[in-house]
N, C-alpha and C positions, 0 to 999 in steps of 0.2 A: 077284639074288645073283651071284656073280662066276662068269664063266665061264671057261676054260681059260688056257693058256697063251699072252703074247703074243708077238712076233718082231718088234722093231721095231729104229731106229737109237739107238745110244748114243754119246755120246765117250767110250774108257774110256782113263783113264791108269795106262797096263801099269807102270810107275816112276817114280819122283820126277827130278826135272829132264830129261823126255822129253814131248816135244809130243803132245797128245788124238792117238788113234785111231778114226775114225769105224767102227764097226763092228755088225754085228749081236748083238745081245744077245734072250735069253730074260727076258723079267719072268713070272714065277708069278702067280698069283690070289693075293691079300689073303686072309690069315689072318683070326682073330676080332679085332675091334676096329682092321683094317687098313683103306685105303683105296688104291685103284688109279687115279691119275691122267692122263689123255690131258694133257701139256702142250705147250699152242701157244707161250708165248714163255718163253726166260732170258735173261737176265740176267750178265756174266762182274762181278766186285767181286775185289778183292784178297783176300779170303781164302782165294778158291779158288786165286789163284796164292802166296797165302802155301801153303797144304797143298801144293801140284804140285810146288815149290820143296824141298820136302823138308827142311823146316825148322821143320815144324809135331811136334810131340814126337805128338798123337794121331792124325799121317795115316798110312794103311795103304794098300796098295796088291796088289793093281789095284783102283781104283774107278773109280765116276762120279761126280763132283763138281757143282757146282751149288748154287745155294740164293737165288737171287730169279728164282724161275719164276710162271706162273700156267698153270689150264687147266680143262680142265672134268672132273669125275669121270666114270669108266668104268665101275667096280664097286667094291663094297663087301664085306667079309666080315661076318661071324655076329657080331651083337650091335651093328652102327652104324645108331645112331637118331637121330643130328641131319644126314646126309648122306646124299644118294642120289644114282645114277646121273643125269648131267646138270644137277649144279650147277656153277658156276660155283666155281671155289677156288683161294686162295695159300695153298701149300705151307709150314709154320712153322720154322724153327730152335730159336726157343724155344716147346715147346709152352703148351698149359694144359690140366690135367688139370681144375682147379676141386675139388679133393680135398684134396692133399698141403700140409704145412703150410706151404710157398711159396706155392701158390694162395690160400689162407688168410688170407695177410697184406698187407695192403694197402700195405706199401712196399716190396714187388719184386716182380717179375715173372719170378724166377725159378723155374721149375716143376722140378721134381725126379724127376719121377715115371719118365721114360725115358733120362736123364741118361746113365747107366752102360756101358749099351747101345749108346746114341749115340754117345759115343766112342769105341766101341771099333768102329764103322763097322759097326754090325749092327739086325735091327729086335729089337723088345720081347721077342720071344722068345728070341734068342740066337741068331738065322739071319738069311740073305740072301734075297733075292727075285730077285737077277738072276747069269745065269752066261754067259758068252762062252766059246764055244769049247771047252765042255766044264769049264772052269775056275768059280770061285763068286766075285763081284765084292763087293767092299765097299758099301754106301753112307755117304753124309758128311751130313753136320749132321742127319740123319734128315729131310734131303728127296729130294738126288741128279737135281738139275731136268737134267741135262748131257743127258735120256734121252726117249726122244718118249715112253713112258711109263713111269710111275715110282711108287712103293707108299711110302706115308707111315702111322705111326701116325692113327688117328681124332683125338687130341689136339692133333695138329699140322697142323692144316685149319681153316683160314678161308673161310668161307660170306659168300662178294661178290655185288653188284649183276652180275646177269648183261648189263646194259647196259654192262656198263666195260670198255674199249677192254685186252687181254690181257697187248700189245705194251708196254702204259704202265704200268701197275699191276702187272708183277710185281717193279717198282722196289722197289715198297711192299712186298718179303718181306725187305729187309733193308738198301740202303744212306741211301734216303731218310726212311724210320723211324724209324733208329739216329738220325743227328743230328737230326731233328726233335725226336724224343722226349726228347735230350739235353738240349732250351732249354724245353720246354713238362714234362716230369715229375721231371727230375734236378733241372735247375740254377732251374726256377721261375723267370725271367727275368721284371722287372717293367717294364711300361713306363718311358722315360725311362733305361733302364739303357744302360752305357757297355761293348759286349763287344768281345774280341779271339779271333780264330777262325784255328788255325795248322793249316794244310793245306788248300787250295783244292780238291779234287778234291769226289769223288760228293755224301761224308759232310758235306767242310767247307760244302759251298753247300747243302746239306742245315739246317744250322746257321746258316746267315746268313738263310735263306730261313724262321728257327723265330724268330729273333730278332729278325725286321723282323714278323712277324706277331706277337709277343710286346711289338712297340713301343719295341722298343730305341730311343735317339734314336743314338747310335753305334755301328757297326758294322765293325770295323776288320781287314780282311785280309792273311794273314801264310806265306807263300808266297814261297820261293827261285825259281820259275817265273812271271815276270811277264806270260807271255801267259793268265796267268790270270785277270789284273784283270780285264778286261772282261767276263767272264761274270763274276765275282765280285758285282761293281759289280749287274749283269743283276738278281741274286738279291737285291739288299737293301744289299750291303758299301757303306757310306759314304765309305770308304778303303781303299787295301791297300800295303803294305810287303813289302821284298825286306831281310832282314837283310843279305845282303852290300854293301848300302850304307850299312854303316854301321859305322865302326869299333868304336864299344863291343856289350855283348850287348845283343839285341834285346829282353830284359828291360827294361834300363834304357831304354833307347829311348821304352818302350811306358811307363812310369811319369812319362818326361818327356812324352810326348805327350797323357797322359789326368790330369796334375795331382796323380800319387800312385799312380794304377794302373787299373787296367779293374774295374768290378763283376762280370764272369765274363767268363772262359775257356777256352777248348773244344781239348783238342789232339786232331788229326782224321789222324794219321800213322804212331801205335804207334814212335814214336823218344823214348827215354827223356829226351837231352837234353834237347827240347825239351818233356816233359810238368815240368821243371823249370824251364826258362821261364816255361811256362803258368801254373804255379802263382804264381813269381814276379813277374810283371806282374800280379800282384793287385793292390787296395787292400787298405792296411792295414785291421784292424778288421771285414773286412766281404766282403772280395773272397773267389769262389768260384774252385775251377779244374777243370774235368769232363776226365777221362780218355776218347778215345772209343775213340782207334785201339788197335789190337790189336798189342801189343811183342812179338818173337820170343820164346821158352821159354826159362827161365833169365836173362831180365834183368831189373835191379833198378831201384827210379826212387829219386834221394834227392834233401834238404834240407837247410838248415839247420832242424833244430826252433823255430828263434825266428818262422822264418817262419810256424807254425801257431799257438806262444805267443801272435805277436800278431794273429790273427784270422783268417789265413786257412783256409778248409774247403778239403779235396782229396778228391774225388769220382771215383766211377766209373760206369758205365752201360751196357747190354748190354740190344742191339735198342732202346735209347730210353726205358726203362722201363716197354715197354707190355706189358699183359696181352693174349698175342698174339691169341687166339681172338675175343677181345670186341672188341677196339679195332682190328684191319688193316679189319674190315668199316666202320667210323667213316669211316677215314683213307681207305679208296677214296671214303665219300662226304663229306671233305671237298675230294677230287680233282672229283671229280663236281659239287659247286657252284663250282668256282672257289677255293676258299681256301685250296689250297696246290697248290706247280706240280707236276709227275710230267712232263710231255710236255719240258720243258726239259732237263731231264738228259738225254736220248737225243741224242746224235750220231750214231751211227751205228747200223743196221737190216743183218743182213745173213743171207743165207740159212745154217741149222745147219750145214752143212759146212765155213763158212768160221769155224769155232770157234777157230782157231790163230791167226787172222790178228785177232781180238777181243783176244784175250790181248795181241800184240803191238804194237795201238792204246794200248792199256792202259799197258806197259812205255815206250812213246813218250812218254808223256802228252799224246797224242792226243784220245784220248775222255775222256769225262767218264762214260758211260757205255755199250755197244756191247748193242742187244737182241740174240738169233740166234731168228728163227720156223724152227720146222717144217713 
């Protein structure tokens, strides 16, 4: 059962556009159906500098941010029956309750159950678990990995292969996921199919890397940063494109290049213009266009409606579509045989204090992805 209070290190971000503060933080013991996690590695992904940035409508502040960590559980509260002390676990953003009637239905993965809560940066019950300084800290996405330990809902833990490497696999709590699961449960990619993938970074080779395993025969990368190709290429990309070389839109471009248009499209950016791109480098008839990236609050994506009249589907996907609980434990053992990478995405390894300087690899487009071990 859990036992007291712990005193460990936290990043906490005192206000929006001010750089992480390394500092000591209080975590409480896990409530009923709570879980207390020791995390060895994170993870830094743009959504946590999409919230820091201050431009996120549900970040609140002061928190600890984070949300692709992994580590091994510490303690548990009153009423958790599938976890105990010294498992092995990634921490979920989208839970599964296996209840609620998202759990229920087998075309989403979106669990409902702690929703409410969660964005309002609080656990299930309507409180915090960590306090700095006398003060009461938020957490985010109802994981808060920024933290050497850190208290998640029961619902949002994933029970892993305690053989799998911590540093590599806490990839798999959200960017590696997201576009995997974009090409393998969204957009159903058949062999033989012709895709275009716009944004090179975590998620897009995430997607190129779902689509070469999906047997796509074309693979076509689309990226204003061209020292991307080469890892592009690395992951599966058959090709890759820099729209500023070319005078017309890179729409047109991509419908001249593929005879009429791409059989799916993955935009990996959260920029509206080009999720109209994406959709429009379709085929007529038949072409798909999956939404991954996350577009700031209050912006709109439009079309011409003829472009959906005449065939095309425009899609969206969140975490990849997978039912988080059931399927992260899969995906570590598809890591684990070889059949999808994790260990490539890491560029950079650096000790938790150098958290600011993760962020700022990131903002460089530097890394691809930067771990931080405790």
């Amino acid at each position: 059962m859990a036992s007291g209070v712990i005193k460990c290190k936290a990043a906490v971000a005192w206000a929006a556009g001010k750089p992480l503060s390394i500092e000591e933080v209080e975590v409480a013991p896990p409530k009923a159906h709570e879980v207390r996690i020791k995390v060895v590695a994170t993870a830094v992904c743009h959504t946590d500098a999409y919230t820091l940035s201050g431009a996120d409508p549900e970040g609140c502040f002061p928190v600890i941010l984070g949300h692709e960590g992994a580590g091994i559980v510490e303690s548990v509260g009153e009423g958790v029956t599938k976890l105990k002390p010294g498992d092995t676990v990634i921490p979920l953003y989208v839970p599964q309750c296996g209840e609620c009637k998202f759990c229920l239905n087998p075309k989403t993965n979106l669990c409902q159950k702690i929703r409410v809560t969660q964005g309002k940066g609080l656990m299930p019950d309507g409180t915090s678990r960590f306090t700095c300084k006398g003060k009461q800290i938020y957490h985010f996405m109802g994981t808060s990995t920024f933290s050497e330990y850190t208290i998640v809902a029961d619902i949002s833990v994933a029970k892993i292969d305690a053989a799998a490497p911590l540093d590599k696999v806490c990839l798999l709590g959200c960017g590696i996921s997201t576009g995997y699961g974009a090409v393998i449960n969204t957009a159903k990619v058949e062999p033989g199919s012709t895709c275009a993938v716009f944004g090179l970074g975590g998620v897009g080779l995430a997607v190129i890397m779902g689509c070469k395993v999906a047997g796509a025969s074309r693979i076509i990368g689309v990226d204003l940063n061209k020292d991307k190709f080469a890892k592009a290429k690395e992951f599966g990309a058959t090709e890759c494109i820099n729209p500023q070389d070319f005078e017309k839109p890179i729409q047109e471009v991509l419908v001249e290049l593929t005879d009429g248009g791409v059989d799916y499209s993955f935009e990996c950016i959260g920029n509206v213009g080009v999720m109209r791109a994406a959709l429009e480098s379709c085929h007529k008839g038949w072409g798909v266009s999956v939404i991954v990236g996350v577009a700031a609050a209050g912006q709109e994506i439009s079309t011409r409606p003829f472009q959906l009249v005449t065939g095309r589907t425009w899609k969206g996907t969140a975490f990849g579509g997978w039912k988080s609980v059931e399927s992260v434990p899969k995906l570590v053992a598809e890591y684990m045989s070889k059949k999808i990478k994790v260990d490539e995405f890491v560029t950079h390894t650096l000790p938790f204090d150098k958290i600011n300087e993760a962020f700022e690899l990131m903002h460089a487009g530097k890394s691809i992805r930067s771990v931080l071990k405790f």
